[in-house]
Structures are given as C-alpha cells and as structure tokens.
C-alpha positions in Angstrom: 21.8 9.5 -26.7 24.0 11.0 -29.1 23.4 14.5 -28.4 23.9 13.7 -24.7 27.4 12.0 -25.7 28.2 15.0 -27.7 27.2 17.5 -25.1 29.1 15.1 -22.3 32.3 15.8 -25.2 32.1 19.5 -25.5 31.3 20.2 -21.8 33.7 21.3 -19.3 34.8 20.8 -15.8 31.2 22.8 -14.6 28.8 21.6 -17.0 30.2 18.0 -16.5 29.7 18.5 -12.7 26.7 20.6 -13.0 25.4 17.5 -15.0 26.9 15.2 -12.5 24.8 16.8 -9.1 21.3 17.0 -11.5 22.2 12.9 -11.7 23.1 12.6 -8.2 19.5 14.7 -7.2 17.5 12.9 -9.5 18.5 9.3 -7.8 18.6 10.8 -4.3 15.1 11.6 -4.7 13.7 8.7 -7.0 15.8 6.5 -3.5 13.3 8.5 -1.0 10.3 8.9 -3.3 10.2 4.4 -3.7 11.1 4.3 0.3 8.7 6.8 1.3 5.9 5.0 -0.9 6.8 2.0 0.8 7.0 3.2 4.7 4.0 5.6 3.8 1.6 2.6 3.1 3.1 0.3 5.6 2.0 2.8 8.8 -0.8 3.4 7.1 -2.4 0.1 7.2 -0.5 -0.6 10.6 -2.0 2.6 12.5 -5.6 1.5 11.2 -5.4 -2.2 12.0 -3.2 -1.3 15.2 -5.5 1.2 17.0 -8.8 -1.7 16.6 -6.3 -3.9 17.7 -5.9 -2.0 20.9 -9.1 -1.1 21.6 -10.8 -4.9 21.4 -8.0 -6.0 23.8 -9.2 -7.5 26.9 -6.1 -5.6 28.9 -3.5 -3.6 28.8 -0.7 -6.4 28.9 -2.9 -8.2 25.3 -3.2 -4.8 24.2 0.4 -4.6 24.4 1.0 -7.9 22.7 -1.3 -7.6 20.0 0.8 -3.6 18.8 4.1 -5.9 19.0 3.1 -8.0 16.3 1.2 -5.1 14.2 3.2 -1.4 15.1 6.2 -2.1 12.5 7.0 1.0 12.8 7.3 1.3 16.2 4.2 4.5 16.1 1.4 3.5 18.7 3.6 1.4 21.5 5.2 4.1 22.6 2.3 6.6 22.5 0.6 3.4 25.2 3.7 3.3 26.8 4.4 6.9 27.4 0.4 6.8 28.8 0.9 4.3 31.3 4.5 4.8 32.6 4.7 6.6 35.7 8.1 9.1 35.6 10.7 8.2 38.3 10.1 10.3 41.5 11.8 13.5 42.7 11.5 15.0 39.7 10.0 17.8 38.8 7.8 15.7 36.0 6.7 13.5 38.8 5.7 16.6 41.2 3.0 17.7 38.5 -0.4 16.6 37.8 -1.3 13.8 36.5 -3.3 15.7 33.3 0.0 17.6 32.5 2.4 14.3 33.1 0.5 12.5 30.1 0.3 15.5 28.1 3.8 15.9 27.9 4.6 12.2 28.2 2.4 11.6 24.8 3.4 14.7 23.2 7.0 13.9 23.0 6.1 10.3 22.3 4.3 11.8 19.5 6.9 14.3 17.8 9.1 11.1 17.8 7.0 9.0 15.5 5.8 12.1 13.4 9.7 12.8 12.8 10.6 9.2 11.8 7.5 10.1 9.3 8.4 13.1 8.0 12.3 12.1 7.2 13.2 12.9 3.4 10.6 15.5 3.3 13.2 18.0 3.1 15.3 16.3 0.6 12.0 16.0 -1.8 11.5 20.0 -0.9 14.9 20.9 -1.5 15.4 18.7 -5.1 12.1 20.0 -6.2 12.9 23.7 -5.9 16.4 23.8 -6.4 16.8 21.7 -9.3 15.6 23.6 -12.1 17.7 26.7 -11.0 21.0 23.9 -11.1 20.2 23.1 -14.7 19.4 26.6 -15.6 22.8 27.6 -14.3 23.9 24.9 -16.4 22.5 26.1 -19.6 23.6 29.6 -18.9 27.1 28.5 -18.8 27.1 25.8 -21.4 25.5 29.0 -24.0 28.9 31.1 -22.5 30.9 28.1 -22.9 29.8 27.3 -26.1 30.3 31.1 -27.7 33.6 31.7 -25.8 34.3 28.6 -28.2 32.9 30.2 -31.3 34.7 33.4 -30.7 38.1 31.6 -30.2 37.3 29.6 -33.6 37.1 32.6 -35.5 33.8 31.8 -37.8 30.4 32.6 -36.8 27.4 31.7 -38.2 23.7 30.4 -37.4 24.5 26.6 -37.7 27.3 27.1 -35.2 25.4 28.8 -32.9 22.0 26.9 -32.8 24.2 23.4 -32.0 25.9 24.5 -29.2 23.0 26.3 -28.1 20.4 23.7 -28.5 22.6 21.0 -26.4 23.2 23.5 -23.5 19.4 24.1 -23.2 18.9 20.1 -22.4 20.4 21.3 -18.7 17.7 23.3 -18.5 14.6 20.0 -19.6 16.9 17.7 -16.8 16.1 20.4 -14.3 12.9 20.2 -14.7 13.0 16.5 -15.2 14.4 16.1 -11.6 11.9 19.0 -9.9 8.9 17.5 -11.2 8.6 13.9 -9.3 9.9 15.7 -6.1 7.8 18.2 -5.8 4.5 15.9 -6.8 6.0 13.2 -3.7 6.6 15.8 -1.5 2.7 17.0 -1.9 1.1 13.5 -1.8 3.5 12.6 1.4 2.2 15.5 2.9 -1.2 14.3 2.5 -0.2 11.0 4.1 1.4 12.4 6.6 -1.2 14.2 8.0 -3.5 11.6 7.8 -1.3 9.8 9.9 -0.6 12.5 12.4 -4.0 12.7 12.4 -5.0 8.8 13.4 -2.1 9.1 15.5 -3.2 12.3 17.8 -6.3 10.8 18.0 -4.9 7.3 19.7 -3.1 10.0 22.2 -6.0 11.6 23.3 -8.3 8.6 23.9 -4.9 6.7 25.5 -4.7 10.3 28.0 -8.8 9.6 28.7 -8.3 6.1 29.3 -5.8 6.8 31.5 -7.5 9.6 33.4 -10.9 7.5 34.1 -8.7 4.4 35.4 -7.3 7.1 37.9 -10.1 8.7 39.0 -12.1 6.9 41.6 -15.6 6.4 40.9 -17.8 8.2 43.9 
C-alpha cells in the first residue's frame, strides 16, 4: 500500500487518470462478470424446467400459465407467442405462407432473447483486450515521467532510477490484473450462451412443428 501511495504522490495528471480508468474497468467488469453469473444460471435452470413445463401441458392456454410463473427472463413466452399469433391482415407478412410467417415470427422472437443474453459481452471483450495496453501506456509514461524528473534533479544514479522505475511497472501488473477475469468470463459466458441459444432454437423449431401439424388437416 505504501508503494501505491507513493506512486499515487509522484504521479501526474495522466498516470493518476491512466490509474483512475484501469479502476474504473476493473469494477465495470467485476459489476457484469457477478450479474452475468447470476442471470447466466437463472435462464439456465428456467429454459430447462420451462421447456418440460411446456411440453406436459394439457393446452396451450396451461402451457402458457405454467412459462408465466417459470420464464423470468422473459426467453420462451415469446418464442410460443410469436408461434401462435396470427400477423394483422393486409400485410405483406400475412400474404405469405404459413412456413415462412413462423420462421420469421420465431426468428426475431429469438434474436430478442439471445441479445438480452449476450449484453456485457462486449464490455468483458473490450476490458479484457484493451486493458493491458492502458496500463502499459501507463508504465511507459510513468518510466518518461519518472526520468524527465531525474534529469531535472540533476543526479543520476542506479537507486534513483530502479524506484521510479519499479513503481511505474505496477501499471503494467494492474493491466493485466483487470484483463485476466474479463477475458476468462467472457470465454465461460460464451459457453453458456450457446448452450442456451442452443435449448432455446430447439423450443423454436418443435413450437414451428407443433404449429404446422395443428394446421394441416389430417386426410
């Protein structure tokens, strides 16, 4: 704590703001990375118990009901509903088949909930591979900052150099600090996310069947 007080001291207006933004990154993505955990596990366990939910149903209106009380997240209702609402007539959605109507119905219904899931993903990606290049750029000034102070002082000497030196090269450990829980959240979100996306195309496609047996009459 001392040398960060010291270095905090003998830093100017860029190193104190260059210190200031690797702060302001490292809570910005420790903020997503706990919220992401939490959302992440939530729509995982809703998806699974939702989609059995669905399926046991004896209708459609109890089907609906029972993704009320588990879809938190607000994922599968509006894949159903997208499936069975017919589009307002005189349009030219309502003058296409009935196969492309619920494909693009669903589909947009589906790039709604995957974007709700993928929000802070590019806040993780950014932190993780911009970081270490801001606290690099902070130890490459603090070093010129630190000699440009030597130089003025007139004496040079191993001992004056090494201190200065040493304390500029923390900037460069934050950076890395900061990266490194970004970019390891922003791999294992990915993971979750796509096994979402996954659960979640599948409930399309079988809603899209479903839909196309009820309207085809049997011979």
């Amino acid at each position: 704590m001392e040398g960060l007080a010291h270095f905090w001291d003998q830093a100017d207006g860029v190193g104190r703001f260059v210190a200031l933004l690797l702060l302001l990154m490292s809570v910005t993505a420790w903020v997503v990375i706990v919220w992401k955990a939490w959302l992440l596990r939530r729509v995982g366990r809703d998806v699974a118990r939702g989609s059995v939910a669905f399926w046991s149903a004896a209708t459609l209106d109890d089907a609906r009901v029972r993704l009320r009380d588990i879809d938190r997240e607000q994922l599968l209702l509006p894949l159903v509903e997208a499936a069975v609402t017919a589009p307002r007539g005189g349009t030219l959605e309502s003058g296409g088949r009935l196969e492309s109507q619920l494909t693009r119905r669903l589909r947009d219904a589906l790039h709604a909930g995957l974007s709700h899931l993928q929000f802070g993903q590019v806040v993780l990606a950014s932190v993780g591979s911009t970081a270490p290049f801001v606290g690099l750029f902070g130890t490459v000034w603090g070093i010129y900052h630190a000699l440009v102070g030597i130089t003025a002082s007139g004496s040079l000497s191993i001992e004056k150099v090494s201190g200065p030196v040493g304390e500029a090269l923390i900037m460069t450990a934050a950076g890395i600090a900061v990266a490194i829980p970004a970019v390891l959240a922003y791999n294992v979100f990915g993971k979750w996310i796509a096994a979402a996306e996954a659960e979640l195309e599948g409930f399309a496609h079988d809603l899209r069947q479903m839909v196309l047996d009820h309207s085809t009459p049997e011979p």
